[in-house]
C-alpha positions as CSV (number, residue, x, y, z in Angstrom):
1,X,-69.6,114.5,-85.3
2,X,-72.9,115.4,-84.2
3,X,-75.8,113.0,-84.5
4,X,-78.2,115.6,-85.8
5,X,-75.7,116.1,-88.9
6,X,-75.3,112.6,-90.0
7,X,-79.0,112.1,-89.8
8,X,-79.4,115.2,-91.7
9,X,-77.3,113.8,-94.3
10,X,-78.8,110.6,-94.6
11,X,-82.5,112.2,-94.9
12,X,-80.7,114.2,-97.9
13,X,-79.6,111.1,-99.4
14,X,-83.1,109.3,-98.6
15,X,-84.6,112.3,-100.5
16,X,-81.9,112.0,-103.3
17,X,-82.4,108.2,-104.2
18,X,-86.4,108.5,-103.8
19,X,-86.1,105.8,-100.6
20,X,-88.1,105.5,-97.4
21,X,-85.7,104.5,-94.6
22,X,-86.9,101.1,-93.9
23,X,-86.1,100.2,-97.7
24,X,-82.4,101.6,-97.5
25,X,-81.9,100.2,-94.3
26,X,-83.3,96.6,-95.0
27,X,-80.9,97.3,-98.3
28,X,-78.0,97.4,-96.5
29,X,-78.6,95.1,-94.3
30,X,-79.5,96.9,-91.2
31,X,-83.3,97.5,-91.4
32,X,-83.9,99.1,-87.9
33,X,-80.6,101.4,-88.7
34,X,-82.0,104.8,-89.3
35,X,-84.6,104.4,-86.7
36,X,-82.6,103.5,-84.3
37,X,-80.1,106.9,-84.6
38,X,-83.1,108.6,-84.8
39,X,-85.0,107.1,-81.7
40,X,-81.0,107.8,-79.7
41,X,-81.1,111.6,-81.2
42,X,-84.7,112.1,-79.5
43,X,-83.2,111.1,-76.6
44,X,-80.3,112.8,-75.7
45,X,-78.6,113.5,-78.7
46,X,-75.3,111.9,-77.2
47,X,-75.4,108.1,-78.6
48,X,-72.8,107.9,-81.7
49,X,-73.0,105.9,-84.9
50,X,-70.7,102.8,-85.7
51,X,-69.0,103.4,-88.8
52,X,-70.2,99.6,-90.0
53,X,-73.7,101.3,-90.1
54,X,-72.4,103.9,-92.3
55,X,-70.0,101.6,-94.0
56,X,-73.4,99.5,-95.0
57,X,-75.8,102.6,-95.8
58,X,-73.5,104.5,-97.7
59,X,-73.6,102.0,-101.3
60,X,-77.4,102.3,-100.8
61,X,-77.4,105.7,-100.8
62,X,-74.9,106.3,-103.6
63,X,-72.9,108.3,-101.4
64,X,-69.4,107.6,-99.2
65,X,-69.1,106.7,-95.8
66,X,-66.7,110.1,-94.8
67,X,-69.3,112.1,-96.5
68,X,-72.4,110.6,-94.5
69,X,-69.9,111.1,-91.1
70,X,-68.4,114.1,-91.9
71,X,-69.9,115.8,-94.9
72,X,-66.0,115.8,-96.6
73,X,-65.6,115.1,-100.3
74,X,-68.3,113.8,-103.0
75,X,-71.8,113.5,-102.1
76,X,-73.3,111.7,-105.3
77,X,-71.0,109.1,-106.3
78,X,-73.3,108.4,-109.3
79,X,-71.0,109.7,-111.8
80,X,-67.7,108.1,-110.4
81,X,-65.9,105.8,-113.1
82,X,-65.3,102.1,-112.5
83,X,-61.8,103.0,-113.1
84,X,-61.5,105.7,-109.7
85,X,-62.9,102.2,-107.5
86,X,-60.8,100.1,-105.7
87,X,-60.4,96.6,-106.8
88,X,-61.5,94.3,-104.2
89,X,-63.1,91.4,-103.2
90,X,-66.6,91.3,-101.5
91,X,-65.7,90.3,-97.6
92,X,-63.6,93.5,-98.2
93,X,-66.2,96.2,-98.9
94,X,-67.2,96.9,-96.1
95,X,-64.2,97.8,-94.2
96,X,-63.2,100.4,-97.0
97,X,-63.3,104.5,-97.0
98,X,-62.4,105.9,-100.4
99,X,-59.1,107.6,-100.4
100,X,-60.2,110.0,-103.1
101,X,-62.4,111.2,-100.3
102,X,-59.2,112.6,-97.9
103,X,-60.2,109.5,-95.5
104,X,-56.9,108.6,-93.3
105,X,-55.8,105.4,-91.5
106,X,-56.5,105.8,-87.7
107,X,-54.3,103.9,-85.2
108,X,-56.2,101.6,-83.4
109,X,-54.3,102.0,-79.8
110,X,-56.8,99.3,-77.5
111,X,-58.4,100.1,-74.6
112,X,-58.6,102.5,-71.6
113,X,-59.7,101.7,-68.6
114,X,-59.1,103.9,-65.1
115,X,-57.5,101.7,-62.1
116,X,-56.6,98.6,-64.5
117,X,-52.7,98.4,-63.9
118,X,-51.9,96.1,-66.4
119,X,-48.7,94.2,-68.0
120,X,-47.1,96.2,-70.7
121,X,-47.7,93.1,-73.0
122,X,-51.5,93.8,-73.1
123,X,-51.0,96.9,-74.4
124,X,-48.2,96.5,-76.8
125,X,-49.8,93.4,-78.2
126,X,-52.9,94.3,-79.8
127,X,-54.1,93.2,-83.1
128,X,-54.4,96.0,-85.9
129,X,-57.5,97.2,-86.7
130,X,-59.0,98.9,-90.1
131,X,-60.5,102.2,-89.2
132,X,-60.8,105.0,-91.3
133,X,-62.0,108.6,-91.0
134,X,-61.6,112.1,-92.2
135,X,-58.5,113.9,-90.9
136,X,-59.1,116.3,-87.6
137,X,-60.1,119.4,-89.2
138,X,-57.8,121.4,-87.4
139,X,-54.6,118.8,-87.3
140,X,-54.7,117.1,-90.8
141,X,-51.1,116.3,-90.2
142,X,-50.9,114.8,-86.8
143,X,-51.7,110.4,-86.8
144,X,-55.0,110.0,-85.0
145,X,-55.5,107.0,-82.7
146,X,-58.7,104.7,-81.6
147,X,-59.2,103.7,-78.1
148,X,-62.2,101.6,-76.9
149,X,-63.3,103.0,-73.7
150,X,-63.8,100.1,-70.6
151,X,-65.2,101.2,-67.0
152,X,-67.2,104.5,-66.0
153,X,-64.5,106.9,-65.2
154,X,-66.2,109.5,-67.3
155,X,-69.9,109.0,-67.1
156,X,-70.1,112.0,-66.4
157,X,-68.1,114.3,-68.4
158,X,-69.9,117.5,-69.2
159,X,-71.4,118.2,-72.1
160,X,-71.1,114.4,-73.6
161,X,-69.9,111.9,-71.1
162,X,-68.0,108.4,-72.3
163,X,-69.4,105.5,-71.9
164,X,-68.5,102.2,-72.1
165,X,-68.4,100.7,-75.8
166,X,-67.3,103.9,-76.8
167,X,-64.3,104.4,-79.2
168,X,-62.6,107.6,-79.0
169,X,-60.6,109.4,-81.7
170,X,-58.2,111.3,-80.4
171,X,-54.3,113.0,-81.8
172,X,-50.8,111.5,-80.7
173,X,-50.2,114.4,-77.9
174,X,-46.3,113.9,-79.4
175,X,-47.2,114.1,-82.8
176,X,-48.7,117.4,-81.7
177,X,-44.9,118.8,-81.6
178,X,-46.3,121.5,-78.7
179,X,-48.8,123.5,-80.9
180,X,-51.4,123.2,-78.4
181,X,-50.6,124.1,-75.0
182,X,-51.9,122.2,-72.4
183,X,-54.8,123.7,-70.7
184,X,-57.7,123.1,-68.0
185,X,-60.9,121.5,-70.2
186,X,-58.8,119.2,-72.0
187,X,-59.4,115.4,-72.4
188,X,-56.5,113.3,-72.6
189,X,-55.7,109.6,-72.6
190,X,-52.7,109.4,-69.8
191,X,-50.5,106.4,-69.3
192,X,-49.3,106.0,-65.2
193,X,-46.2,103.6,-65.2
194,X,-44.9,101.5,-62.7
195,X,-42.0,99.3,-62.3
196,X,-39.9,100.2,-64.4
197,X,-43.1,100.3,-66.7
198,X,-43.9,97.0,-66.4
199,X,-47.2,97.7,-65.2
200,X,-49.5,100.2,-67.0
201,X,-52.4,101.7,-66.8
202,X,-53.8,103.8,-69.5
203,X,-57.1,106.0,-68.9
204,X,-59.3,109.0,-70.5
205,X,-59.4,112.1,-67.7
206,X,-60.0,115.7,-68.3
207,X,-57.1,118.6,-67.0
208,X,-56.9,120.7,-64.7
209,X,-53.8,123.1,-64.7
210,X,-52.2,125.6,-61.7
211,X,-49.2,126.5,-61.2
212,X,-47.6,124.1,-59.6
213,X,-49.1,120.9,-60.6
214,X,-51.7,119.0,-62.9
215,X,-54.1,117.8,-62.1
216,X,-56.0,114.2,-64.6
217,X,-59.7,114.1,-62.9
218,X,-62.1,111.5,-63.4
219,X,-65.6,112.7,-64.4
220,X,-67.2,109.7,-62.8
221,X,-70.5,109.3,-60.6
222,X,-68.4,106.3,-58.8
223,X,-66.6,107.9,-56.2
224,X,-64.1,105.3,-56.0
225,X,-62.2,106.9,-59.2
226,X,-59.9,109.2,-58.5
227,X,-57.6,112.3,-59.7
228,X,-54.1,112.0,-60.8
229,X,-52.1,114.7,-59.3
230,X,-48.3,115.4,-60.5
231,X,-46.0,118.1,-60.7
232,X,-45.2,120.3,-64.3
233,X,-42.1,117.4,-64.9
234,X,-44.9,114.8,-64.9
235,X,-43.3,112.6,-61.9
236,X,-45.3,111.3,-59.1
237,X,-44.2,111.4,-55.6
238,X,-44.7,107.5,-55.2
239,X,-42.4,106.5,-58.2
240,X,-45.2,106.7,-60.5
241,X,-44.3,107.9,-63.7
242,X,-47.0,110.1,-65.7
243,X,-47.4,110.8,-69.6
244,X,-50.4,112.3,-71.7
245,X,-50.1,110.0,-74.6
246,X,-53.5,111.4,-77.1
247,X,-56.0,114.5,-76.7
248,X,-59.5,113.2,-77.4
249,X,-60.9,115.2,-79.9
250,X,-64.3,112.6,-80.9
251,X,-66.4,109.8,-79.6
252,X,-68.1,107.3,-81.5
253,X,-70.2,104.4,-80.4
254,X,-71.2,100.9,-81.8
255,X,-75.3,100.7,-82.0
């Protein structure tokens, strides 16, 4: 979502509940909050915002966290019952997203990192993770999934590079079932194999089709990242094998 937006919706809000921003953000815990997202939009425009920050402003606000992110579902929860809220402890609040609000469970998937060949354990092994967010507007259906981005591979993707710390939300390319086509622009996360797949490496790149091959470039001002080059049946010439496991379709990033 675009930073402009969610600050638009929390100066609505601030409006609403007659608040300056220092008093919601000391409220909720987070008193250089708002200034913060608002000293990273007159900057570039590019920084994200953590969904703890909205998880924390949102109460103060009387609004939800999907709708500050995403401007889905109720924006006044004034009038909702005790009866519609969940019933949970304290240390739990924070982590929760209404489900009245069409919020869905995101898979958190670990990390990507370009030129990390890694044991299949690391990956396999990774300790869930809460997240929740809206459904992709366009693929309610498909099972979104969380990677935290390591390295500089793509610090300079065009128009919004990733960065390190970021997390990006992207669709399970499977779950897709082939409804979109692969095509030169995209962003994908893609897992190279070897040994068997013992050893893995999983990385964000953007493709390039032809006719013959594709092409997974790094968007990187380190030259020492390279391009991933295989043929339409996804197998390497050196025994690596290739698959496009998520399309990136967001970017969010921890203040």
């Amino acid at each position: 979502m675009e930073l402009a937006d969610i600050l638009s919706r929390i100066e609505r809000r601030l409006q609403a509940v007659g608040m300056s921003e220092h008093a919601a953000g000391t409220a909720a815990g987070k008193p250089d909050a708002i200034r913060n997202l608002r000293r990273a939009l007159e900057k570039d425009g590019r920084q994200g915002v953590s969904t703890a920050t909205l998880n924390a402003l949102a109460p103060v606000l009387r609004t939800t966290p999907v709708w500050l992110f995403a401007g889905v579902g109720r924006e006044d929860i004034d009038g909702a019952t005790e009866s519609k809220r969940p019933d949970v402890s304290e240390d739990q609040v924070e982590e929760l997203v209404p489900v009245s609000q069409r919020s869905v469970q995101v898979l958190y998937g670990g990390f990507v990192e370009a030129g990390s060949f890694r044991e299949i354990s690391e990956f396999t092994d990774v300790d869930p993770e809460k997240i929740y967010l809206p459904p992709d507007k366009d693929h309610p259906r498909v099972r979104q999934i969380a990677f935290d981005v390591k390295g500089e591979s793509m610090n300079d993707l065009k128009p919004r590079p990733i960065l390190p710390g970021d997390r990006v939300i992207t669709l399970d390319y499977e779950g897709l079932g082939g409804r979109v086509a692969l095509h030169t622009g995209m962003v994908v996360v893609v897992q190279q194999s070897l040994e068997g797949g013992h050893l893995v490496e999983r990385s964000i790149k953007q493709l390039e089709v032809y006719e013959d091959r594709y092409e997974f470039h790094p968007r990187s001002t380190l030259k020492r990242h390279k391009p991933i080059i295989v043929r339409h049946d996804m197998e390497a010439d050196d025994g690596r094998e290739v698959r496009i496991l998520a399309w990136a379709r967001n970017v969010l990033n921890y203040l």
